[in-house]
N, C-alpha and C positions, 0 to 999 in steps of 0.2 A: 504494500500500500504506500502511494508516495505521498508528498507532504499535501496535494492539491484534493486526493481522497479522502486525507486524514481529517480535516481543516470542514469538510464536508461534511465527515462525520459528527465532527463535537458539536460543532452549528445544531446537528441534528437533536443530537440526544441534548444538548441546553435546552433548547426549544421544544423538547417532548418531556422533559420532568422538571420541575419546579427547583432542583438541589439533586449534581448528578455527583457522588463520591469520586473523587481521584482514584481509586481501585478498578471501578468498573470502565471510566477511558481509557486505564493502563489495558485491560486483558479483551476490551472490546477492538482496540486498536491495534495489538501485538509490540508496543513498544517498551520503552523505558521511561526512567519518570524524568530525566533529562533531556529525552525528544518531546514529550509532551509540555514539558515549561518552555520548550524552542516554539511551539507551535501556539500556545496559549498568546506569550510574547508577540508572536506575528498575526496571529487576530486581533490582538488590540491594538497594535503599532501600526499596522499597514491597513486594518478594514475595520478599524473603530469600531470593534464588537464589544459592547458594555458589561465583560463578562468579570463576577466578584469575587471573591471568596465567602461563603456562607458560614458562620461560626455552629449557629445552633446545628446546621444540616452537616456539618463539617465534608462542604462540598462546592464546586462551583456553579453560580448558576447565572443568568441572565440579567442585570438589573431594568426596571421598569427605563422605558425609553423619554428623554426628555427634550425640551427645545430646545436647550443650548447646545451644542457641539455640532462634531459632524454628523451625519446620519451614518449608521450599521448597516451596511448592505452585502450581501456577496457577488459583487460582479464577475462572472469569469469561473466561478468556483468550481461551476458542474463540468468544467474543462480540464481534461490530463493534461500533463507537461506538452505533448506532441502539436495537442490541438491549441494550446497557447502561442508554442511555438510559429505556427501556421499565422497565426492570428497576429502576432507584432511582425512577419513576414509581409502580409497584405498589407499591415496600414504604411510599413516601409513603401511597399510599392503605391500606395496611392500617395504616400506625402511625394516618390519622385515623380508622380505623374505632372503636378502641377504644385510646386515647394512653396510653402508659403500660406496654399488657400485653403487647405485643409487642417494642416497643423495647430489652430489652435482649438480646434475642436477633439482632436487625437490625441491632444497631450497627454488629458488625466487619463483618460482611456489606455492609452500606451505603460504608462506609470502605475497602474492600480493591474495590469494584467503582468506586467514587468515583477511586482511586488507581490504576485502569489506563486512566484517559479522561486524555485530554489536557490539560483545564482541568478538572480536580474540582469544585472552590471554586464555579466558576461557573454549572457544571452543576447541582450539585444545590441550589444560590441561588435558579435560575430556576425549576427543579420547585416550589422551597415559595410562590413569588413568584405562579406563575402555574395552579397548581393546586390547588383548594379542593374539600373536602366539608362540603355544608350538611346538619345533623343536624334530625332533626323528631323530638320525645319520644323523646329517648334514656336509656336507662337505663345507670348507669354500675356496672360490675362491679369488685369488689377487683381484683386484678392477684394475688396472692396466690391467692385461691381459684380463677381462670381458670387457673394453670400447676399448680394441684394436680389440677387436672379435667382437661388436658391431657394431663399423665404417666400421669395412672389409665387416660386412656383409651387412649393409646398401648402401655402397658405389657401393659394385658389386667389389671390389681389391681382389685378393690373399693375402692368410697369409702367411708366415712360420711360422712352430709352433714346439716346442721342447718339444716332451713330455713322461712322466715317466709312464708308464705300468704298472701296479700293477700284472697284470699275470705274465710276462716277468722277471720282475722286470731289463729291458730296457731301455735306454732312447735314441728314436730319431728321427729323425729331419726332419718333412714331407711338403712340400707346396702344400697347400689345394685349391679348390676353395669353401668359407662358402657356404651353403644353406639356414639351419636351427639352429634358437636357442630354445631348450628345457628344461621347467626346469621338471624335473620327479622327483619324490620320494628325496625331499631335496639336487638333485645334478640336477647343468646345464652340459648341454653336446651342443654338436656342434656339426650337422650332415654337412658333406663335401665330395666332391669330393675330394678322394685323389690321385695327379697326380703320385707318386710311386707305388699302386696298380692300380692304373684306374679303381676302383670302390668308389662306396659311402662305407666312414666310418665315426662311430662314435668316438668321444673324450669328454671324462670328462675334464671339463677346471680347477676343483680343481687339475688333474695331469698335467698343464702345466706349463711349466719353463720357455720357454719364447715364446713371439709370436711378430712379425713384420710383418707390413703392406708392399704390395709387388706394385710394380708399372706396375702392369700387372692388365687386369682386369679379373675377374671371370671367368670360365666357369659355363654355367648352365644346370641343370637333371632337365629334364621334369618334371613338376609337377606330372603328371599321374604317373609316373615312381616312384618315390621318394615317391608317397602316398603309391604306392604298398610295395615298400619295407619296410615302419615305419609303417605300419598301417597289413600287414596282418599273420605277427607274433606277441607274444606274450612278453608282454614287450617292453625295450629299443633296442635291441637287437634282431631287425627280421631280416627278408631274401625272396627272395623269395622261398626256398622251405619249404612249410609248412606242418608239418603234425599235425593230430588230438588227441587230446586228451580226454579221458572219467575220468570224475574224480567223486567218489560218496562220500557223506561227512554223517556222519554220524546222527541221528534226532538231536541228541544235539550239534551240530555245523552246523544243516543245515539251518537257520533262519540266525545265523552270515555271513554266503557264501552267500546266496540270495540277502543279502541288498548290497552286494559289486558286483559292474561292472568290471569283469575281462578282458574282451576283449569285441570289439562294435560287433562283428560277433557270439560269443558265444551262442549256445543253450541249454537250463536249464528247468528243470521240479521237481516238487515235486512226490516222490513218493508215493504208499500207506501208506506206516511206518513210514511215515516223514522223509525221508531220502531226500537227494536234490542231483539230478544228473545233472552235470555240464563238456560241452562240447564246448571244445574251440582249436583255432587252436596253434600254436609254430613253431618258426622255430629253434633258437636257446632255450636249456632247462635250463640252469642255474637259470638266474631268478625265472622260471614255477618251479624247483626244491626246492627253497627258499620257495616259498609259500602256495608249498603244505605241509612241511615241518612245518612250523608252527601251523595248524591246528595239527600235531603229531597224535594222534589213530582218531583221528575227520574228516582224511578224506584218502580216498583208491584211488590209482588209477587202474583204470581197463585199460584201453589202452591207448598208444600201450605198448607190451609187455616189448619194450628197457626203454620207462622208469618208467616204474614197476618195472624194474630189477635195474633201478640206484637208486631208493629210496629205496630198500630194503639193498645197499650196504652204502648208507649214513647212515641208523638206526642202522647197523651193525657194522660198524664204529664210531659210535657216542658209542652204547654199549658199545664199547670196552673201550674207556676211563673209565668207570666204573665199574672196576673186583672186 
C-alpha cells in the first residue's frame, strides 16, 4: 500500500468512527507507528485535515470543521502514484502549449497533486527535465484576452472583440456570441456567432486587441449546424459549400501522405506504382493550397480543374522570384 492508498484510508476510517485508536491504523494499514506519524504529518501539512488527538477516546479523530483556515479536502487522493504522475505530465504539457495563460490556474493544482507523491520536488524536476514540446510558427496570445474569451464562453455572455485582420490589414470591432475554443496548428481561434454578419465566424485570438465581456447572454448555433460547418471542409476555414478534391502524390512522398489524416471524410488508396491517391472535401482553398504546396513535385492535383489552375499560378509565381 503506498503513501496515496494509505492517506485514503485514515481519511476513511476518521470519517467513519467518531475516535479511531492508533492500534487499529497500525494493523488496518500494515505499517509502523513511525510511517503512520509521517503520514498523519502530511494530512495536516499538505491537505489541512483537522485531524486531533482524542484524550478521553485515546484516539484520533476529526475535529468539527470551522470558518477560519483552509478548507480539508482530498484532491487527487483517489489517484496512485502512476496516475499522478500522468496528471503533472498533462498540465506540463498544457502550460507549454500556451506558457503563461494557463499557469495561474494550475498552480495550486500542480502543488497540492505534487504534495501527495512521495518525492514532489523530484517528480515534477524530472517531468520538466525530461519532457519537451517543440513549437513550429506559433502565435502567441495575451493571456488576458485568452481568460476573457474563456469566461464569455463558459458563462454563455457576449464578447466585444476588437480585432486586426491580417488579410484586410483592418481592425474592427464585432460583438460575438462565443461557441467554440480551438486550438489548430499552434494558433487558438474562436468560433462565434457574429451578430454584424449573422453568421458563424472564425477569429485568431493572437489578432485580438481587445475583448470585453458583454452583459447580454449568448446566442447559440445548433450543434448539428456548427459540426457541419467546422467539420465538412477542409481545414480551419470550412463552409458549407464543399467541393472535392483529387490529389495524387507521388511513390516517394506517398508513405509520408498516408500516415497523415487530412480530413475524417477523406478517401485514399494506394496505387499500382506506389503512388497514393488522396480524396478529400474543401470549402475554402487557402489552407488545402499551403499543403499541397509543401509536398512541391511530390504531389499533383488532378481535380477540380480551378484549383489545378491556382497551384500552377502559385509555382509560377514562386519561379518568378528566381530569374
Amino acid at each position: 500500500m503506498n503513501q496515496t492508498e494509505r492517506i485514503y484510508h485514515i481519511d476513511k476510517l476518521l470519517r467513519a468512527n467518531r475516535c479511531v485508536p492508533v492500534r487499529r491504523f497500525l494493523d488496518e494499514l500494515g505499517i509502523s507507528i513511525a510511517t503512520f506519524k509521517r503520514d498523519l504529518e502530511h494530512l495536516r501539512s499538505h491537505l489541512n485535515a483537522p485531524i486531533e488527538w482524542d484524550r478521553e477516546g485515546r484516539g484520533y479523530r476529526l475535529a468539527p470543521p470551522t470558518q477560519a483556515g483552509p478548507r480539508y479536502e482530498l484532491p487527487g487522493v483517489w489517484f496512485n502514484a502512476s496516475e499522478i504522475h500522468a496528471l503533472l505530465t498533462i498540465e506540463h504539457l498544457l502550460e507549454h502549449i500556451e506558457p503563461g495563460v494557463l499557469q495561474p490556474h494550475f498552480s495550486a493544482f500542480r502543488a497540492r497533486l505534487a504534495g501527495i507523491l512521495e518525492q514532489p520536488e523530484s517528480a515534477t524536476r524530472e517531468i520538466e527535465r525530461r519532457v519537451f514540446i517543440h513549437h513550429r510558427f506559433k502565435r502567441l496570445v495575451s493571456p488576458r484576452h485568452f481568460e476573457t474569451v474563456v469566461q464569455a464562453l463558459l458563462r454563455r455572455q457576449r464578447l466585444r472583440l476588437t480585432h486586426d485582420s491580417r488579410f484586410t490589414h483592418q481592425t474592427t470591432a464585432r460583438t460575438v456570441s462565443p461557441q467554440r475554443l480551438i486550438h489548430y496548428r499552434e494558433v487558438w481561434y474562436l468560433v462565434a456567432w457574429c451578430h454584424l454578419r449573422e453568421a458563424v465566424r472564425t477569429f485568431a485570438l493572437d489578432n485580438l486587441v481587445a475583448a470585453e465581456i458583454l452583459n447580454e447572454p449568448a446566442s447559440e448555433v445548433d450543434d448539428t449546424e456548427l459540426n457541419a460547418l467546422l467539420e465538412n471542409g477542409y481545414g480551419i476555414w470550412s463552409g458549407k459549400e464543399v467541393k472535392w478534391a483529387t490529389l495524387r502524390f507521388h511513390p516517394s512522398s506517398a508513405r509520408w501522405a498516408a500516415s497523415e489524416i487530412w480530413h475524417c471524410d477523406q478517401r485514399a488508396h494506394f496505387e499500382a506504382d506506389g503512388a497514393y491517391l488522396l480524396e478529400l472535401p474543401y470549402s475554402h482553398d487557402e489552407e488545402l493550397l499551403m499543403d499541397i504546396l509543401r509536398y512541391g513535385a511530390g504531389c499533383t492535383v488532378l481535380e477540380p480543374p480551378e484549383l489545378r489552375a491556382k497551384v500552377c499560378e502559385r509555382l509560377d509565381a514562386a519561379r518568378r522570384n528566381y530569374p
